[in-house]
N, C-alpha and C positions, 0 to 999 in steps of 0.2 A: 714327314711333316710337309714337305715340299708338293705330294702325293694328293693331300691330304687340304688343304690351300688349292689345289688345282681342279679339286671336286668340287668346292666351295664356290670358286671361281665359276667353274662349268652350271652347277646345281642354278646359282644367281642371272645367269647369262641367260638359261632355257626359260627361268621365271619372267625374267623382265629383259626380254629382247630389242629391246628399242634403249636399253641402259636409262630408262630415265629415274632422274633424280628420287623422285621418291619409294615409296612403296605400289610395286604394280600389281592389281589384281588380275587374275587369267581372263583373257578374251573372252566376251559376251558376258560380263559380267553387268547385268543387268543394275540399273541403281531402283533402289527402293521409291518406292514414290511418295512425292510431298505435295499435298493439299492444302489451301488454305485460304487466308486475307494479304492479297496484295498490297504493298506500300502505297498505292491508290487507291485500294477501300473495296476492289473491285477481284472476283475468283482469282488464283493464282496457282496452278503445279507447275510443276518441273517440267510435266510432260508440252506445257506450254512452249518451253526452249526450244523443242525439236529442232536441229538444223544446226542448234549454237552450239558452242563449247561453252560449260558450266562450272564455275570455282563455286564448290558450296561449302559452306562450314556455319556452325550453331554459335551463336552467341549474344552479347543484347547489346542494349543502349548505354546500360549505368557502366558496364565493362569499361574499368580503369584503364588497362591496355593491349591486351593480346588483342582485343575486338580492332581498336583502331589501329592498330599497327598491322593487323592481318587487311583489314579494306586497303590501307596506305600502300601495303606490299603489294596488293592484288593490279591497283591500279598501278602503279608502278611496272609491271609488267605487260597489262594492258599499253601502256604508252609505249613497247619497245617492241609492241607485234608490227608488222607492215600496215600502214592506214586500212588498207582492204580486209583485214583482218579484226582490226579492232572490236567493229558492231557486231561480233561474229564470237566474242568472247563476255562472259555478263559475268560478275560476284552475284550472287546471291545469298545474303544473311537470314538465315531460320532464326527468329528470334525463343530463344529457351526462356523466355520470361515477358509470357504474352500476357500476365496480368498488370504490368507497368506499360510496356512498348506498345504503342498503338500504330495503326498502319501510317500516320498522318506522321506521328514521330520518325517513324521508322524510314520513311520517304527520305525526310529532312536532312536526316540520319548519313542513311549512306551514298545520297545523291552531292552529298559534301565532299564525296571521296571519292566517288568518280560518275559523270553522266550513263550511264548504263549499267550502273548496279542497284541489282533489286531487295527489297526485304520480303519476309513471309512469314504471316502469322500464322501459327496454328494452336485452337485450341488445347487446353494441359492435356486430357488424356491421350489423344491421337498423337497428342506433341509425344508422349511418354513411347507410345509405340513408332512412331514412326524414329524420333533417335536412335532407336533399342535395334531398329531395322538397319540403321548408317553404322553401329558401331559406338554411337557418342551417349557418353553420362553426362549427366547436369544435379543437380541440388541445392536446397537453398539454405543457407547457413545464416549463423548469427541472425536471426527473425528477431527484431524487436519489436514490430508492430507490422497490421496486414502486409503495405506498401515501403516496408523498412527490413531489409533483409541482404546478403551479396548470393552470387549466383556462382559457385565454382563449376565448370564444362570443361568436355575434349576441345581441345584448341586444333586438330585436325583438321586440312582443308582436302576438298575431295572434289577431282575434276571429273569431270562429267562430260564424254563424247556428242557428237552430234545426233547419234543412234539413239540417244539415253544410256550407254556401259558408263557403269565406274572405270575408269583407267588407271588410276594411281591416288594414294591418298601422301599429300607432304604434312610432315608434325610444321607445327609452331617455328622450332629453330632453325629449320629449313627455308625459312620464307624470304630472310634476308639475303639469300643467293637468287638475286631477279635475274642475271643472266641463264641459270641451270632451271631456275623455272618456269622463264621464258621459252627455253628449249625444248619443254617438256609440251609446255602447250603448243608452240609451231606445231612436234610432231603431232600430237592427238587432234590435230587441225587438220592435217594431210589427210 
């Protein structure tokens, strides 16, 4: 057992050698790319960031609460980088429900939760692939009329190197340890 536990140990160690907190993908782990409408009205990818460190995760506007309690965490971590660090770390919300969230919404949105985090609309089909590319589901449930519907999504957030690598994706119930995922981002910062 003991043997056995020590492989487990070892196996986890070579995977994510930096020990961070979430799930690490292998080195050069290129992130998918995201196109779209800016929370200013104006083109937006990811490939825009170059340079930043990137918390990305899908979600909307009407979202009861994973959505705001993931900005609320995000920026909460954001405020315990070094100030020179800070500008140097953005959230950015994909919005999965680009027929209600507008870029001007979407602004309003999540500039409530912190000055430097962006939204990104992307039309549904390319929406449909470019998730399908990150890993994340979305659907729309209880539809009672066109713009009358809830949105169930992966609550997964997914940091994003200065290269553009995925580095590690944290679940949802991970998010309320800001100190472990503060630590996650210093390192992918270095």
């Amino acid at each position: 057992m003991a043997a056995l536990l020590s492989l487990a140990l070892l196996y986890t160690r070579l995977r994510n050698p930096q020990a961070l907190l979430g799930t690490a993908y292998p080195p050069g782990t290129a992130a998918p790319p995201l196109a779209g409408t800016g929370d200013d009205g104006r083109p937006l990818a990811l490939a825009d960031f170059k340079g930043k460190t990137v918390a990305v995760f899908f979600g909307f506007l009407n979202c009861p609460n994973i959505c705001p309690t993931t900005l609320a965490a995000l920026e909460r971590v954001r405020q315990t980088l070094p100030e020179r660090q800070r500008t140097d770390f953005v959230s950015l919300l994909v919005t999965v429900d680009p027929g209600r969230d507008t870029p001007a919404e979407l602004r309003s949105y999540v500039r409530y939760f912190s000055p430097d985090a962006r939204g990104l609309v992307i039309p549904k089909t390319p929406l449909r692939q470019a998730a399908a590319a990150w890993g994340v589901g979305f659907e729309y449930s209880n539809v009672t009329a066109p713009d009358r519907y809830d949105v169930n999504h992966t609550t997964g957030v997914y940091l994003v190197d200065k290269e553009g690598n995925r580095r590690v994706v944290w679940d949802y119930t991970q998010l309320n340890l800001t100190d472990r995922i503060a630590a996650d981002v210093r390192t992918v910062m270095q």
